[in-house]
C-alpha positions as CSV (number, residue, x, y, z in Angstrom):
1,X,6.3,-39.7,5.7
2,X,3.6,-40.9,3.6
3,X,2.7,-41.7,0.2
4,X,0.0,-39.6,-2.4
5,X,-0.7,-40.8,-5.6
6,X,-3.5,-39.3,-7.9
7,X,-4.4,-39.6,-11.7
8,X,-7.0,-38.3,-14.3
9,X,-7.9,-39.2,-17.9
10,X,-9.6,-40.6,-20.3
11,X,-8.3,-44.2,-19.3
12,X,-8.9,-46.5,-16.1
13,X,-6.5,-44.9,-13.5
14,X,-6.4,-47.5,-11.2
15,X,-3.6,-49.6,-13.1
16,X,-1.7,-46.2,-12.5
17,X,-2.4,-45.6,-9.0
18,X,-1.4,-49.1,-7.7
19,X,1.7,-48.7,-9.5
20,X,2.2,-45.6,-7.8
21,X,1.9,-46.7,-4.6
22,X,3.9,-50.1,-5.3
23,X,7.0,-47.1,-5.8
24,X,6.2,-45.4,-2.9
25,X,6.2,-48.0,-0.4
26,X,9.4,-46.9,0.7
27,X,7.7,-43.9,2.3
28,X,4.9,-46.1,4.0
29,X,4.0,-49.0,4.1
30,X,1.7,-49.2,7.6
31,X,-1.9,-49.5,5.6
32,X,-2.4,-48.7,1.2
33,X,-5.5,-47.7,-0.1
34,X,-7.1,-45.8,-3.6
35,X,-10.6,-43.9,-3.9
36,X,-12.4,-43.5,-7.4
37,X,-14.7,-41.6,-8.7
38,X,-17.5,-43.6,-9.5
39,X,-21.0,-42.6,-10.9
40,X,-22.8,-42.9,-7.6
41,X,-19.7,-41.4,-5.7
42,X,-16.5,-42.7,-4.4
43,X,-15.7,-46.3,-4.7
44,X,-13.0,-47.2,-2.3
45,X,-10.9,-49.9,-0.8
46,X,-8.5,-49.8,1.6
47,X,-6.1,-52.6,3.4
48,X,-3.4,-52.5,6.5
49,X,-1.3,-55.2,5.8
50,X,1.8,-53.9,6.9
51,X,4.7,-54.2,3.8
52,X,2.2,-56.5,2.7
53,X,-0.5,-53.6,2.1
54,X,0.1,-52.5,-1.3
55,X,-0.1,-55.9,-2.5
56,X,-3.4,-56.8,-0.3
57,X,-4.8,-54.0,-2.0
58,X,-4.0,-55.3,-4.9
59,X,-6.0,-58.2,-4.8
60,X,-8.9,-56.6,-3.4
61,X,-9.2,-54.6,-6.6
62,X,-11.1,-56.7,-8.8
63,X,-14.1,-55.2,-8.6
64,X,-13.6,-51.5,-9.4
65,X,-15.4,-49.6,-11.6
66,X,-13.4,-48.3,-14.8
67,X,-13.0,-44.8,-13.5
68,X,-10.9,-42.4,-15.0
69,X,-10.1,-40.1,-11.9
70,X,-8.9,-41.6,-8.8
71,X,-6.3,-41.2,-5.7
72,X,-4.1,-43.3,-3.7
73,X,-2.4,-43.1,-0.6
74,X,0.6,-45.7,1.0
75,X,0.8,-44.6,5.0
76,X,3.1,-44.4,8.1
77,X,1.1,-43.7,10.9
78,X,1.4,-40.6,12.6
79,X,-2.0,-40.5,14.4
80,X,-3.6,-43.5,15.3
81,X,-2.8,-47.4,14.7
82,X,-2.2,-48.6,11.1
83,X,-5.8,-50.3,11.0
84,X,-8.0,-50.3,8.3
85,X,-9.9,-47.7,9.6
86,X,-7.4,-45.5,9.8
87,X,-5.5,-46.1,6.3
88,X,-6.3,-43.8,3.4
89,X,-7.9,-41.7,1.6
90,X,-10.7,-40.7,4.3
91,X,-14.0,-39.9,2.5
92,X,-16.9,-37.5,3.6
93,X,-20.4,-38.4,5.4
94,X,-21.7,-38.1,1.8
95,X,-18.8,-40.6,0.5
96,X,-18.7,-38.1,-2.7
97,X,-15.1,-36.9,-1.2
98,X,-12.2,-38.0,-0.4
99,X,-8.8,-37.1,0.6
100,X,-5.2,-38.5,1.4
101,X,-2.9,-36.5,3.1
102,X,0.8,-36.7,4.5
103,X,2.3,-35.0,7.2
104,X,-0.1,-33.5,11.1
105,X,-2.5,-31.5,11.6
106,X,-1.7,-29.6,14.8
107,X,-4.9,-28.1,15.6
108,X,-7.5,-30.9,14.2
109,X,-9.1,-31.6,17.8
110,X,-10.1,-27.7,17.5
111,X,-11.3,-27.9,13.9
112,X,-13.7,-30.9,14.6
113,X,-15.1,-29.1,17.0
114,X,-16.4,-26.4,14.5
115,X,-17.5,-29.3,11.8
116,X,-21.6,-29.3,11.7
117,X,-22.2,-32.5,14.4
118,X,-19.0,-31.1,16.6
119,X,-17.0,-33.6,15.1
120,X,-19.4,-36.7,15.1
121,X,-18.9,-37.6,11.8
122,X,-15.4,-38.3,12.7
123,X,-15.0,-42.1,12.6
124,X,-11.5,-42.5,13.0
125,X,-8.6,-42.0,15.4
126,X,-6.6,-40.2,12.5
127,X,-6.3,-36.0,12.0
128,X,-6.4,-36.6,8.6
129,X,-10.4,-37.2,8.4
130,X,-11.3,-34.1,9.6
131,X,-9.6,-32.5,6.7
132,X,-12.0,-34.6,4.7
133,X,-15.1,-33.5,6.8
134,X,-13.8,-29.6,6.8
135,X,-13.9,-29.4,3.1
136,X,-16.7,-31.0,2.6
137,X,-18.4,-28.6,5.0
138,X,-16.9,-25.8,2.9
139,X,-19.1,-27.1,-0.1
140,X,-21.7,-27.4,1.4
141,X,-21.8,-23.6,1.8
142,X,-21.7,-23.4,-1.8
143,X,-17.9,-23.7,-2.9
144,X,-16.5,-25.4,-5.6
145,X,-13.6,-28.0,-4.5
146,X,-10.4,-25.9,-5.1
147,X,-12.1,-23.1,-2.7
148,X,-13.3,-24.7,-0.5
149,X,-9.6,-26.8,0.2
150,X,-8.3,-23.2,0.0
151,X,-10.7,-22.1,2.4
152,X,-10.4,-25.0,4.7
153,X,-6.8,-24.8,4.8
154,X,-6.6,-21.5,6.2
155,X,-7.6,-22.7,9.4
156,X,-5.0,-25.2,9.4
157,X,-2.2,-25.6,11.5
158,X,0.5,-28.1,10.5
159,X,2.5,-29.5,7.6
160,X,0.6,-31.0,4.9
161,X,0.6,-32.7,1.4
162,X,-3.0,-33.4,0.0
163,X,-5.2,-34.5,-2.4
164,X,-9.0,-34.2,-2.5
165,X,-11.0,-35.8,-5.4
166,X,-15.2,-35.1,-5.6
167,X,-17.7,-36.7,-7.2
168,X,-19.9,-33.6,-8.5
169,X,-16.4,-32.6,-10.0
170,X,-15.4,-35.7,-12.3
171,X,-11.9,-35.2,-14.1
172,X,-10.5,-32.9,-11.1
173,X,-7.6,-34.1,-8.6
174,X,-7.1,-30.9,-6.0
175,X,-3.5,-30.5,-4.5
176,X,-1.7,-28.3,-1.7
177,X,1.2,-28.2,0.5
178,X,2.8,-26.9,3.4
179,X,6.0,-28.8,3.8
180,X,5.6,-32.1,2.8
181,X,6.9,-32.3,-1.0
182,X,4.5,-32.5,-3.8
183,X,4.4,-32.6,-7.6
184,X,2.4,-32.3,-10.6
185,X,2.8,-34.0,-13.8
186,X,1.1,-34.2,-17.2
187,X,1.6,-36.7,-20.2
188,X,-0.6,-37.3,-23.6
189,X,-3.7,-36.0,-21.8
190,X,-3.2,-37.6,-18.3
191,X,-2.8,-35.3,-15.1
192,X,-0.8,-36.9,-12.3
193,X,-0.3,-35.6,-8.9
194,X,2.3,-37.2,-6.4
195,X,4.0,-36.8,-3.5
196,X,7.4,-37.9,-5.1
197,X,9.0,-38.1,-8.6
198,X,8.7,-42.2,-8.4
199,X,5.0,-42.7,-8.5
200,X,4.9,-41.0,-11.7
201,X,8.0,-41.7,-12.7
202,X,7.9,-42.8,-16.9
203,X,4.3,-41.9,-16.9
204,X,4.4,-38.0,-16.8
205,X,6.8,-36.2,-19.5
206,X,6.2,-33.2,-17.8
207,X,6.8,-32.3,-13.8
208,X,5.9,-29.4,-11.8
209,X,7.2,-28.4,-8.4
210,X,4.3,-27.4,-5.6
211,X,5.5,-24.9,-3.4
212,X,4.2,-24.3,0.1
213,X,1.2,-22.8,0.6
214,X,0.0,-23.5,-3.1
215,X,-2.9,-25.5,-4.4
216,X,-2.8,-27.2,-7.6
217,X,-5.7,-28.3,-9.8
218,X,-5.0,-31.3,-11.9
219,X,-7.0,-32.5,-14.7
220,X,-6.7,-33.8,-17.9
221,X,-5.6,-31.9,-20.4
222,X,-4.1,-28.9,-17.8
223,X,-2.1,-27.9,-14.2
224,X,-3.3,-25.1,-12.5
225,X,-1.4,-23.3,-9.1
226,X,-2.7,-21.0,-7.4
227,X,-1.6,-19.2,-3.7
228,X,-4.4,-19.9,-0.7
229,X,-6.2,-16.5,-1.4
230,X,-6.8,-18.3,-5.2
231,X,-4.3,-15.7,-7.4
232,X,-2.8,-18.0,-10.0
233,X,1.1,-18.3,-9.6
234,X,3.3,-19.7,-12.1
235,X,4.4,-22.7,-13.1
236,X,7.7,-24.1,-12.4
237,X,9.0,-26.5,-14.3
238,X,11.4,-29.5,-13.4
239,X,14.1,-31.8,-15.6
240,X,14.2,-35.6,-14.5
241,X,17.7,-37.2,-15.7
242,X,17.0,-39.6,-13.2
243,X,16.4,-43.8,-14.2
244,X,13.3,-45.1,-11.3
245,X,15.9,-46.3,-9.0
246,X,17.6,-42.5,-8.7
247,X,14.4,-41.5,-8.4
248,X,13.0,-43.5,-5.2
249,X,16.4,-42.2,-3.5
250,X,15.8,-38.5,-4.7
251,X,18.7,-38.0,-6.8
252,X,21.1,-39.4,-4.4
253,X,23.6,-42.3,-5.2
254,X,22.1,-44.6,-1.9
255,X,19.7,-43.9,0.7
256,X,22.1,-43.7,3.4
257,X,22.8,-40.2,1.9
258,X,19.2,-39.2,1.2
259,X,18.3,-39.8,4.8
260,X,21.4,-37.7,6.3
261,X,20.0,-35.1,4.0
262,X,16.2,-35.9,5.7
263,X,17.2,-34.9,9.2
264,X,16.4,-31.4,9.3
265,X,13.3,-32.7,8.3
266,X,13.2,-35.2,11.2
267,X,14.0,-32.9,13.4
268,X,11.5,-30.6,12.4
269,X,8.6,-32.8,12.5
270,X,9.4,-34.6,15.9
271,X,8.9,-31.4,17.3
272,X,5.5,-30.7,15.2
273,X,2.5,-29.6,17.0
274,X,4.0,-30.6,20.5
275,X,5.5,-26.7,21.9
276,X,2.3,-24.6,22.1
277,X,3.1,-20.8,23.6
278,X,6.6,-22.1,25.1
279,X,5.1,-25.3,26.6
280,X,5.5,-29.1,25.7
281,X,1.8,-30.6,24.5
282,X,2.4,-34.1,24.2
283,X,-1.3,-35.5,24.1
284,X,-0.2,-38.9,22.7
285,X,2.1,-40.1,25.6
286,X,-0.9,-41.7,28.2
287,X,1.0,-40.5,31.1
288,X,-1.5,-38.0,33.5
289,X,0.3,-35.0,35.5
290,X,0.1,-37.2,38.2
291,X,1.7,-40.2,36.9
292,X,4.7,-38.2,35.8
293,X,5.0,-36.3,39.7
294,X,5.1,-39.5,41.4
295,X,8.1,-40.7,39.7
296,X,11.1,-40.9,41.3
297,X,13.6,-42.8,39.9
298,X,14.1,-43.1,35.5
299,X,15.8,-46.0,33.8
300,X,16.4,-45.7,30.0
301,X,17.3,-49.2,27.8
302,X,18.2,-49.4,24.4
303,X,20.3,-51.0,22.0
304,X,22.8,-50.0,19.5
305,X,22.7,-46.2,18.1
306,X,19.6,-46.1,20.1
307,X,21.6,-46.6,23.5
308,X,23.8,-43.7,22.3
309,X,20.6,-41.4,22.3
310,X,19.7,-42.8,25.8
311,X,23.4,-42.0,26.9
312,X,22.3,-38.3,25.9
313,X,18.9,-38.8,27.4
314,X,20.2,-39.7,31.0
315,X,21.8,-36.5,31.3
316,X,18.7,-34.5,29.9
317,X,16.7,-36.0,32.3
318,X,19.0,-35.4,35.2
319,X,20.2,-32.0,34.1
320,X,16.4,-30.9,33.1
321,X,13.9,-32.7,35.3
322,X,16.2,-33.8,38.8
323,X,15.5,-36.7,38.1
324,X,17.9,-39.8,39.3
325,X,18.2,-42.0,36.2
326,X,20.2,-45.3,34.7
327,X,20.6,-46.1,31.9
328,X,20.9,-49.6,30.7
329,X,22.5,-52.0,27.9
330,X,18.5,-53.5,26.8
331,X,20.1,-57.5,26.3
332,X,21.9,-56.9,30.1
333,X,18.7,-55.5,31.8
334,X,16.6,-58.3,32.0
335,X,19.2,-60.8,33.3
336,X,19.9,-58.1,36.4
337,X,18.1,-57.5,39.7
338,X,17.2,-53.5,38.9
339,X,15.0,-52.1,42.1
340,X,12.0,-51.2,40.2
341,X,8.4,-50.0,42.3
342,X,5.7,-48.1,40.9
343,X,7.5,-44.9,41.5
344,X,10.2,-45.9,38.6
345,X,9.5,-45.0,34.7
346,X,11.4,-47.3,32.1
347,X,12.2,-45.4,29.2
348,X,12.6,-48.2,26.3
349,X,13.7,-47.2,23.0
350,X,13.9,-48.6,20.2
351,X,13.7,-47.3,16.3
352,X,11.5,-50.4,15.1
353,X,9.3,-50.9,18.6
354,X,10.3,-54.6,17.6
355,X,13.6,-55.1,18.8
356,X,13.5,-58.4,21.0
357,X,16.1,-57.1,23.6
358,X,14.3,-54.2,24.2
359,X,11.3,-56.2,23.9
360,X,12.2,-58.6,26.7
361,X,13.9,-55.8,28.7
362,X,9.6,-54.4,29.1
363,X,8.6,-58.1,29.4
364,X,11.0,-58.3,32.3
365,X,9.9,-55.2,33.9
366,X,6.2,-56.1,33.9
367,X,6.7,-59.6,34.8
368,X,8.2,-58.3,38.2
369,X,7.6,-54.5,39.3
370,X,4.4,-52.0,38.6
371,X,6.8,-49.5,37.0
372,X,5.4,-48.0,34.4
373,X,6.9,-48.1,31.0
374,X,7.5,-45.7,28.3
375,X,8.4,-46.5,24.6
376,X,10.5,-43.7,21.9
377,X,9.6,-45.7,18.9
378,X,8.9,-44.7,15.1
379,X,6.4,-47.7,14.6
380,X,2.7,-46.3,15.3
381,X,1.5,-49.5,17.1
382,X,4.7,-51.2,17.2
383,X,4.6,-54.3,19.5
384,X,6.8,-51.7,22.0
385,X,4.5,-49.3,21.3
386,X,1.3,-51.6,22.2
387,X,3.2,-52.8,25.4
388,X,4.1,-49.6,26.8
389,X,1.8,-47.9,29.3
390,X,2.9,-44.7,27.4
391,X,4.3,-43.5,24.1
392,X,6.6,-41.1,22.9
393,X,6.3,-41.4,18.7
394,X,9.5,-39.7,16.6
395,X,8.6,-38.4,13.3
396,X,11.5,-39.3,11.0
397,X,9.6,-41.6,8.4
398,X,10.9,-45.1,7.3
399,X,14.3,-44.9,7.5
400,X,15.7,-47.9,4.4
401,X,19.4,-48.2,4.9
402,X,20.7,-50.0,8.0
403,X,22.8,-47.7,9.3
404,X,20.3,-45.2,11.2
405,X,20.8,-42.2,10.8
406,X,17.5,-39.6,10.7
407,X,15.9,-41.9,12.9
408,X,19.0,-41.5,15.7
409,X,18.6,-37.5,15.2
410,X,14.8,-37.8,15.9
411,X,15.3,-39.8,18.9
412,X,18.0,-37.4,20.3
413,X,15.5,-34.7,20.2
414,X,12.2,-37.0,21.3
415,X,14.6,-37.9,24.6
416,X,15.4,-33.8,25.0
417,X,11.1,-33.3,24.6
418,X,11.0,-36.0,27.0
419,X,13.7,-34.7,29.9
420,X,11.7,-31.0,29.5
421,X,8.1,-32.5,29.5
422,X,9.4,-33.8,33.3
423,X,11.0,-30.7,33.7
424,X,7.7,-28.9,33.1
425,X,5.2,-30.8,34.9
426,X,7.3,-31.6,38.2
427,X,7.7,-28.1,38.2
428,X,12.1,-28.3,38.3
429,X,12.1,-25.2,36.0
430,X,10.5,-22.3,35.7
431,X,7.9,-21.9,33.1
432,X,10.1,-19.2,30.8
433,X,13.8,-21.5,31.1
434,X,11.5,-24.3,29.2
435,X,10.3,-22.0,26.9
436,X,14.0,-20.8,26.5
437,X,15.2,-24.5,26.0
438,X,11.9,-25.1,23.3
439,X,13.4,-22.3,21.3
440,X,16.4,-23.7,20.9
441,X,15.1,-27.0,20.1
442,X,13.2,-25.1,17.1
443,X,16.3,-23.5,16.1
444,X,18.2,-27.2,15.6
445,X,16.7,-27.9,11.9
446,X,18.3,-25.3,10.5
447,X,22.1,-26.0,12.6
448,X,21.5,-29.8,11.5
449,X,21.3,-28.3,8.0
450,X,23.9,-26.4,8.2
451,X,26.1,-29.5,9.2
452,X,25.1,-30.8,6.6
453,X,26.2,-28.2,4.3
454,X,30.0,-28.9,5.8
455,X,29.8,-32.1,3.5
456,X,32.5,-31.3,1.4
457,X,35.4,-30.4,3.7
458,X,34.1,-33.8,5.7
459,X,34.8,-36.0,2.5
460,X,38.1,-33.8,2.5
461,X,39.3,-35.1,5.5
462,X,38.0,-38.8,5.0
463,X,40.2,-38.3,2.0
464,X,43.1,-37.8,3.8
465,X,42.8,-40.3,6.5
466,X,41.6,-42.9,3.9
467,X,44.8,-45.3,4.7
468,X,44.2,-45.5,8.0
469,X,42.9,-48.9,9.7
470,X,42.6,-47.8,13.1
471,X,40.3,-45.2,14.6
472,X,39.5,-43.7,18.2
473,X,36.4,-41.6,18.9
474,X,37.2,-39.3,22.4
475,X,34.7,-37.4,23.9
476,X,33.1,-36.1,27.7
477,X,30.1,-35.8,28.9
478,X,27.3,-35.6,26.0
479,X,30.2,-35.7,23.7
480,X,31.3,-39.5,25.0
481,X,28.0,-40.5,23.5
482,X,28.8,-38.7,20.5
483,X,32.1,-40.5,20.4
484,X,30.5,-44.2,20.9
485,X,28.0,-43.4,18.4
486,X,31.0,-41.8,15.5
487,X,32.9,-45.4,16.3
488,X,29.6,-47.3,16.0
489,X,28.5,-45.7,12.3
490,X,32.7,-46.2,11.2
491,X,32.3,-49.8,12.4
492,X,28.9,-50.5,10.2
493,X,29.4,-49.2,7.0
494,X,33.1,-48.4,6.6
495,X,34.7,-52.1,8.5
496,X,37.3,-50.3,9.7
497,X,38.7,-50.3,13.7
498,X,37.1,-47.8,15.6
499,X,36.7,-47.8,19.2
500,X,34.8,-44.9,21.3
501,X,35.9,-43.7,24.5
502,X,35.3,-41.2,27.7
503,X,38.5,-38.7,26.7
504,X,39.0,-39.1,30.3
505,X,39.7,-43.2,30.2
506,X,42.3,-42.5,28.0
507,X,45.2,-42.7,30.5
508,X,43.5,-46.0,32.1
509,X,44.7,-48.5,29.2
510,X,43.9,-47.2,25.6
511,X,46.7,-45.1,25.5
512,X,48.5,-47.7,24.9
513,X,47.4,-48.5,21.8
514,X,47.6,-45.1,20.2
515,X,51.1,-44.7,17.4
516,X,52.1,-42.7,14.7
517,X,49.1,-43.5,11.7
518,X,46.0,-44.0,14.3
519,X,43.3,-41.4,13.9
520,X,41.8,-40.0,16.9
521,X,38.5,-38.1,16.0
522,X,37.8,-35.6,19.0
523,X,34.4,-34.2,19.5
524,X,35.4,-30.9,21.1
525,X,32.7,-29.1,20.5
526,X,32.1,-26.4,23.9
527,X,31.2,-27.8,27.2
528,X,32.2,-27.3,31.0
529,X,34.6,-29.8,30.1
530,X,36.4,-28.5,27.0
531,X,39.4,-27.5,28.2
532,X,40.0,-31.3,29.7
533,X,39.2,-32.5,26.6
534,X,41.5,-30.2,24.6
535,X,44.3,-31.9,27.2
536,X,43.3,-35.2,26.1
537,X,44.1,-34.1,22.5
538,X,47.3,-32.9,23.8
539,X,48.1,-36.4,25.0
540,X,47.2,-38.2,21.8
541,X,49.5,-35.6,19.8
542,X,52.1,-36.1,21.4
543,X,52.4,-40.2,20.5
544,X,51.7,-39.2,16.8
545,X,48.0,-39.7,16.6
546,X,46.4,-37.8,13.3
547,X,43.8,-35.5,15.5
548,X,40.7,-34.8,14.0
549,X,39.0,-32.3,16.0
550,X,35.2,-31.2,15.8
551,X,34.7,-27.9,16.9
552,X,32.5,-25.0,17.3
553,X,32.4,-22.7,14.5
554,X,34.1,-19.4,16.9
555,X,37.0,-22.2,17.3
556,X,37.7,-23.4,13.4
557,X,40.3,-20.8,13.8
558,X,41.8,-21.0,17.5
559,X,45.2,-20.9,17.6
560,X,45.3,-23.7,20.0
561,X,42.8,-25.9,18.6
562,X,45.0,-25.6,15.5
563,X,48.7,-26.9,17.1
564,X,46.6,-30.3,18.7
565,X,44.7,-31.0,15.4
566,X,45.9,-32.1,11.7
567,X,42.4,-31.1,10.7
568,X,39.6,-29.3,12.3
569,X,35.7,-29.2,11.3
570,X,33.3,-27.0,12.9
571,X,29.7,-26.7,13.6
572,X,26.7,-24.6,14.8
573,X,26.5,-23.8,18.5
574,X,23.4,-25.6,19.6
575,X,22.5,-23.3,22.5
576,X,23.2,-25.9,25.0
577,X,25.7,-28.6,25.6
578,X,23.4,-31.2,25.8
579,X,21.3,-30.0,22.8
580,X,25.0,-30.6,20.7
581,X,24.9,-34.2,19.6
582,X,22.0,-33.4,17.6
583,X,24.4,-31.6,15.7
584,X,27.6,-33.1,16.0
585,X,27.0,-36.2,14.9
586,X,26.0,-34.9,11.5
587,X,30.1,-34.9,10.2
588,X,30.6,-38.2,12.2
589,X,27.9,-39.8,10.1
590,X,29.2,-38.2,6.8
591,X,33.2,-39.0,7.8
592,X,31.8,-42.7,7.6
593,X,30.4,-42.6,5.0
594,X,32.8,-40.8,3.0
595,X,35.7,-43.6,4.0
596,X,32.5,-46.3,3.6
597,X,32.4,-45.1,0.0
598,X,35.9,-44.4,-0.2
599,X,36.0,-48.1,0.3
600,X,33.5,-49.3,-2.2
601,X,31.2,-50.3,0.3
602,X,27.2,-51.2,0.4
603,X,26.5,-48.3,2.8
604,X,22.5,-49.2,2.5
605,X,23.6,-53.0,3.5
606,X,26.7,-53.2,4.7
607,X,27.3,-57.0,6.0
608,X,26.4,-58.8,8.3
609,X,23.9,-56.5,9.8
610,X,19.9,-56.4,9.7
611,X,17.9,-53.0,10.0
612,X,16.1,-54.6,12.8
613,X,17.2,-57.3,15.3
614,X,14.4,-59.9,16.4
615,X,17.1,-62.6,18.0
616,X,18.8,-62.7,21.4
């Protein structure tokens, strides 16, 4: 989830493009850079600052040419550390071209390979260059920009948002997508091309909607679309009610809701280029085959929401790959005596690749054992990320309000790509059951979407409950995570008492505290232990608990699911039981945030709480 900025006129666009990029930091902020068009070519400058890059780049400026055609770019590394070298736009071996793209390029190892030095001129550790050197190649065979990106891009495999500028064309910015959004705008004889409505926010008056597999030509005085085989397509107009600050959320009242709403996406992209013909590709994660046979023993620590997805991850592992595994609290781990050898693989995740318990947890394990160590982090070259002997990157993009949300979906599915990458190479299933499970993974975007789409009868029953003050989450097996992680989100955002528990541990003590007015939220979606669990309902009815029961969508309507619940939402089957928490906790997130709101609550910052933790 990067940024793309571009601009063309008859005035210096670099005032524009740093202002672009200033509003898009929220989608990047790893490394900031612009390219002009200059008269000898493409001036450039590019910094990796961290949230300090936009206004590094800033100051680096001083010396650029007035040029009236120029692109920008505000990343969040995907391929290759956020370094200077890396940051974009990426020029050609002519530096008369460059280019600044969002999103992978599955298949840029092969397409280097057919570049004129066989991928040579490649002088970065990023996919994105090779786009630059591919259309460049393309013009040097005698096309003009726009076909030669159109030609170039139908050898692509991936998801991408671009923007190619070129020297020998002056006043031309050239666009296209495949699933990362982009936009067009025009105002008083300026072109603008962005990847979202605030970079050109109050500067366009007019805004077009690229749709995948559509390049755009931008110039001046004119927008042109046309598909990949070059036939013009329409325009498509858009209205913007919204003031800058609606704008950076997408319309939505916070970002807590926008990035629920992202999680398809996440899902989506965390999956990107990594299942090629039913297998698991994971060419980033540093482990050999043989590495990953000799382990015998896993142990997963994380904090927070991130523990939850290791709860879920401990049972993938040992479900999928047979592989013996604990799972640990990260601030507990290092003041234990674990039994760790060379043989053991320390799964540490965290959504930052900064979080000091985690942190220490690796410190600990290096400091006394050879076991090797693998991080699930979003942060490309995270300080987790650096330490680890191996990586596992999710794709969810910066995530702004506290709470996590996208970023807990992405690493529920990253631990799920993990457990079947064991699976496959220790050879515990047969080739065609990973396959089987890969497809189902692909299928999840569009059930995380559709839990989404049971927003409205969610705020409904928030609505409802909304005098409550005390809250149990019940759950077994992969649905006890579920349950921990629906109590944890309550907790943040909403204040309100909420406790998770094993269904099962009800009868052991917390029983006690359930009367008339508590609200029990079951996560009853279908398992091998469903019909315990629907007991465990049972038992809470009966001492006047309000049940709220999530279900599977062939069981909204179950006559017995009805007499133990006051209210029932459904979701999609996931196709497997431990696949389900990807889904279920969709109407757990929006439940607390519904009663967060309910409440007139910060959701984005609710108190007391920091996005990431760096004290003990």
């Amino acid at each position: 989830m990067c940024g793309i900025i571009g601009a063309t006129g008859s005035e210096p666009v670099l005032p524009v493009l740093l202002e672009g990029l200033a509003r898009l930091e929220y989608r990047g902020y790893d490394s900031a850079g612009v390219a002009l068009l200059a008269d000898d070519g493409v001036w450039r400058r590019r910094r990796a600052g961290g949230n300090k890059s936009v206004a590094e780049l800033t100051e680096a400026v001083g010396d650029a040419p007035p040029a009236t055609t120029g692109i920008g770019h505000s990343r969040w590394a995907t391929h290759g550390a956020p370094t200077e070298p890396n940051a974009h736009p990426h020029t050609d071996a002519t530096g008369r071209l460059a280019l600044a793209h969002n999103g992978i390029i599955e298949n840029y190892r092969e397409l280097a390979r057919t570049l004129p030095q066989g991928g040579d001129e490649v002088t970065s550790d990023t996919d994105t260059e090779v786009l630059a050197h591919l259309v460049a190649a393309r013009m040097h065979h005698g096309l003009g920009l726009a076909d030669a990106v159109r030609a170039a891009l139908a050898e692509v495999q991936g998801k991408f948002a671009l923007a190619v500028v070129h020297a020998d064309e002056p006043g031309l910015i050239v666009g296209a997508r495949r699933g990362s959004p982009l936009i067009a705008g025009q105002a008083d004889g300026t072109g603008l091309l962005a990847s979202d409505i605030p970079a050109i926010h109050g500067r366009a008056d007019q805004f077009f909607v690229i749709d995948n597999d559509r390049v755009v030509e931008v110039r001046p005085g004119s927008v042109r679309i046309t598909d990949l085989s070059g036939r013009e397509v329409e325009l498509v107009g858009r209205e913007v009610g919204w003031d800058l600050e609606a704008a950076e959320k997408g319309g939505y009242p916070d970002f807590m809701l926008k990035e629920i709403h992202e999680q398809p996406a996440a899902v989506r992209d965390t999956l990107l280029g990594r299942i090629v013909a039913g297998r698991l590709v994971l060419d980033q994660m540093r482990l050999s085959d043989d590495d990953v046979r000799q382990v015998d023993k896993v142990f997963v620590v994380a904090t927070g929401s991130s523990y939850h997805a290791g709860m879920v991850g401990r049972l993938s592992i040992e479900h999928f790959a047979q592989l013996p595994t604990e799972l640990e609290i990260a601030s507990e781990f290092r003041y234990r005596d674990p039994v760790l050898d060379s043989s053991s693989l320390v799964v540490a995740i965290s959504q930052s690749g900064e979080t000091l318990d985690t942190m220490e947890a690796v410190a600990h394990t290096k400091a006394m054992s050879k076991a090797r160590v693998l991080a699930v982090t979003i942060v490309v070259d995270s300080s987790l990320g650096r330490d680890a002997d191996a990586t596992l990157y999710t794709r969810a993009g910066p995530e702004v309000a506290v709470a996590s949300t996208k970023c807990h979906v992405a690493q529920l599915v990253a631990m799920h790509v993990l457990a079947l990458y064991l699976a496959q190479v220790r050879g515990k299933y047969y080739p065609e059951e990973v396959a089987h499970q890969l497809a189902c993974l692909q299928r999840l975007p569009d059930r995380v979407q559709a839990a989404i789409d049971t927003a409205p009868a969610v705020t409904e029953v928030a609505r409802r409950v909304e005098g409550a003050r005390d809250f149990f989450f019940i759950g077994r097996g992969v649905g006890n995570a579920m349950a921990l992680e629906g109590a944890l989100k309550l907790k943040e955002i909403s204040y309100l008492r909420a406790e998770g528990y094993p269904a099962g541990e009800l009868k052991h003590g917390p029983i006690a505290l359930i009367e008339p007015g508590v609200v029990v939220v079951a996560i009853a979606t279908r398992s091998r232990l469903r019909d315990k669990l629907l007991a465990n309902m049972q038992e809470v009815k009966a001492r006047g608990a309000v049940v709220v029961a999530l279900v599977d969508d062939e069981d909204a309507d179950d006559a017995h699911v009805r007499a133990l619940s006051d209210h029932v939402l459904s979701v999609p089957d996931a196709g497997h039981e431990l696949f389900q928490p990807v889904v279920d906790v969709v109407p757990l997130q929006l439940f607390a945030y519904a009663l967060a709101i309910a409440r007139g609550n910060d959701v984005d910052r609710p108190r007391n709480l920091a996005k990431t933790v760096t004290v003990e």
